[in-house]
Every structure is written in structure tokens, then in C-alpha cells.
N, C-alpha and C positions, 0 to 999 in steps of 0.2 A: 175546151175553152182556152188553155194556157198555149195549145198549137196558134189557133187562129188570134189572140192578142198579143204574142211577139213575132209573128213570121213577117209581117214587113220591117219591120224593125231590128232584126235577128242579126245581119250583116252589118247594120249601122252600130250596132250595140257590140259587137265581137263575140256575136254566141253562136258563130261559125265555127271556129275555130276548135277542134278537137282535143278531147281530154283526155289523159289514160286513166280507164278505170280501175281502180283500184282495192284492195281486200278491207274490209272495214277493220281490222287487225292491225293494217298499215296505219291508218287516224288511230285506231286505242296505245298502237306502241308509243305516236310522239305524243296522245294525250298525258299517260301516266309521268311524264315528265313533272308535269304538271297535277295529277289525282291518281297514285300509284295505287287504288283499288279498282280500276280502270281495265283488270287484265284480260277479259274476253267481253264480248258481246253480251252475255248476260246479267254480269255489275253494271255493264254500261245502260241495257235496258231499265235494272231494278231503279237507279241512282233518277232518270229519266221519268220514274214513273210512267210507265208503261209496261203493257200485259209482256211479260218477259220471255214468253213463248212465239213471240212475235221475231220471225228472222229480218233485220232490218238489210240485211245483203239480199232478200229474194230481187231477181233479177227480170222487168218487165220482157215478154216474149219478144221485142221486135229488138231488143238489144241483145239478146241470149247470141253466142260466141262471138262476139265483137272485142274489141281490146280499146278501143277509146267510143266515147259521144262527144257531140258537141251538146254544148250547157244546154243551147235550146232544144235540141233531145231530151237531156235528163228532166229540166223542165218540163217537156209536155209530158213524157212517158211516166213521170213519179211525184207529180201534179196529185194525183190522190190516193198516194202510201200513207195519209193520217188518216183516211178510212180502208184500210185496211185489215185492221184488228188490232192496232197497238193500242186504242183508248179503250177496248171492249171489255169485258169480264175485268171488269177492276172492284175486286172485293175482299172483304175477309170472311170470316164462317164463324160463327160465333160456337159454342160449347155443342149443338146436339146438330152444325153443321150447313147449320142455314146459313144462305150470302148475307149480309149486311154492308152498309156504306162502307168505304175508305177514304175516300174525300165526302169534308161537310156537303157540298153543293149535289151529292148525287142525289141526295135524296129528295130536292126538289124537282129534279128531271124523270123520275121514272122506275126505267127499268136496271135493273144490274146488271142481269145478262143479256147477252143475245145484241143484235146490229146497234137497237135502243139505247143498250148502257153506254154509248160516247156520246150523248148528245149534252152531260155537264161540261166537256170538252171541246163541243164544236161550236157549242152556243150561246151568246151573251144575254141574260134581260138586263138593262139599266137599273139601275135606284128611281124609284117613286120620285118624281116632279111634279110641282101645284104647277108649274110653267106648263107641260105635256101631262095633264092627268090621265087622258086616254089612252097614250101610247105608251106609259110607264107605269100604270096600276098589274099589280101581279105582289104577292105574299112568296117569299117575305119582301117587304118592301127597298132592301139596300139590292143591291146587282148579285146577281149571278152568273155563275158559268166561269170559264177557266179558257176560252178561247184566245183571248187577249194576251196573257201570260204568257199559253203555251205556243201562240206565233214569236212573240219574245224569243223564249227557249231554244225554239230551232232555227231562228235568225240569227242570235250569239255560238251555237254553235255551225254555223256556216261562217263566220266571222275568222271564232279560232280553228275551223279547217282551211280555209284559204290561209290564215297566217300560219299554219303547220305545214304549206306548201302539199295540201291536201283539196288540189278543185275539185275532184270527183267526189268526192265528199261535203264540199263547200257546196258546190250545186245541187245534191240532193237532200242537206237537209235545207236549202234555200224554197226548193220543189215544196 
């Protein structure tokens, strides 16, 4: 979907133009500038909240030995790296081992584990409105979900990798 809503507009926008791609290690050295616990990829998962077994460098097949993209590549090809497992299995194990919540709002969506468990991340209900009673009735009554937030999250940091002189990085956590 992210190929066919910028490819007319790809050229006009400058997401032609080619990026080098770069090691995620490149973005965490000039991060800790700034959050010196920052020193591998798996602080920078945990800090994220995200399953931290999640490689955030895996590298879509139709880029695999390339040395640059252009953004609108990285866009279409990594357009769905937030379903990929990074929101998945997010839980703790209480005393004889069983998953339990980690975020309040999972436990209105479902499942813990398995494809299930990211849908407190992928999806919003509203707050209860007497204006929309139909479209906004569901228990508990204030909003759920962490969607909203975590487009936030990966928009600021596409923000500070462009201004770390980090596009390849800017672009994909924009993706």
C-alpha cells in the first residue's frame, strides 16, 4: 500500500534520491551522546519497549546486498517492521511461571502471546461519548490501546536520526 501511495509523488517529494545504509550501531554511537545506556541494540530495544529479541537491522529480501535505498524503498519494504514481532510476547511470568500483563491496556485486548498479543499496540478504542454512544461503547469506558503513542515514538525518533545525520535510520523508523 506505502509502494502505490508515494510512487507518483516519489520524484516530486525527493524520495529518489539514494541513501547509505547504515549499521544500527552507527545511530546508537551518536545516540548515547545523548542516553549513554544506549550501547547495543538490545538497551535500545528494552528502553523502547519492545520484544528485545526482535533484530531491528533484519534486512527486507529485495534490499539484501545493496549499500544504499532510496527513502521510498525503505518506506515501501519496512512499511510493516511493527508487525513483525517487536510488539509480540510482551509479558512478565508471575512466581509458578505463567505470562501475565506488562502494560495496563493488554489485558483488555486479549492474547499475550502469539500474532494476538500486539493488538494493545496496534489499536485504539476511544473514550465512551453520549455524542457517538454506538461507535464508542466498549468497557473500560476511557480509550485504549497505545497506537497513537507508539506512532509518536517512532516519528521522534526518525526526527533525532535525521538530525544525527542518520537518513537510513530516519527513514526507517518513519516506515
Amino acid at each position: 500500500m506505502t509502494r502505490h501511495a508515494l510512487q507518483d509523488v516519489s520524484s516530486e517529494w525527493g524520495l529518489d534520491q539514494p541513501v547509505i545504509i547504515t549499521p544500527l550501531r552507527s545511530f546508537l554511537q551518536k545516540l548515547q551522546t545523548l542516553r549513554p545506556e544506549f550501547r547495543d541494540p538490545w538497551f535500545f530495544s528494552n528502553y523502547l519497549k519492545i520484544n528485545t529479541k526482535t533484530d531491528l537491522e533484519t534486512t527486507n529480501p529485495q534490499a539484501r546486498g545493496r549499500n544504499s535505498l532510496t527513502p521510498f524503498e525503505i518506506l515501501s519494504f519496512y512499511a510493516t517492521d511493527p508487525d513483525e514481532g517487536r510488539d509480540e510476547d510482551l509479558f512478565i511470568r508471575d512466581e509458578k511461571g505463567n505470562p501475565k500483563p506488562m502494560f495496563p491496556d493488554q489485558i483488555w485486548f486479549g492474547e499475550l502471546q502469539g500474532a494476538n498479543s500486539k493488538a494493545f499496540r496496534h489499536l485504539e478504542k476511544p473514550p465512551f461519548s453520549f455524542k457517538h454512544p454506538v461507535s464508542t461503547f466498549g468497557f473500560p469506558f476511557r480509550k485504549l490501546g497505545e497506537a497513537t503513542e507508539r506512532a509518536e515514538i517512532y516519528y521522534q525518533l526518525s526526527l533525532l536520526a535525521f538530525s544525527f545525520d542518520e537518513p537510513y535510520w530516519g527513514w526507517r523508523f518513519f516506515s
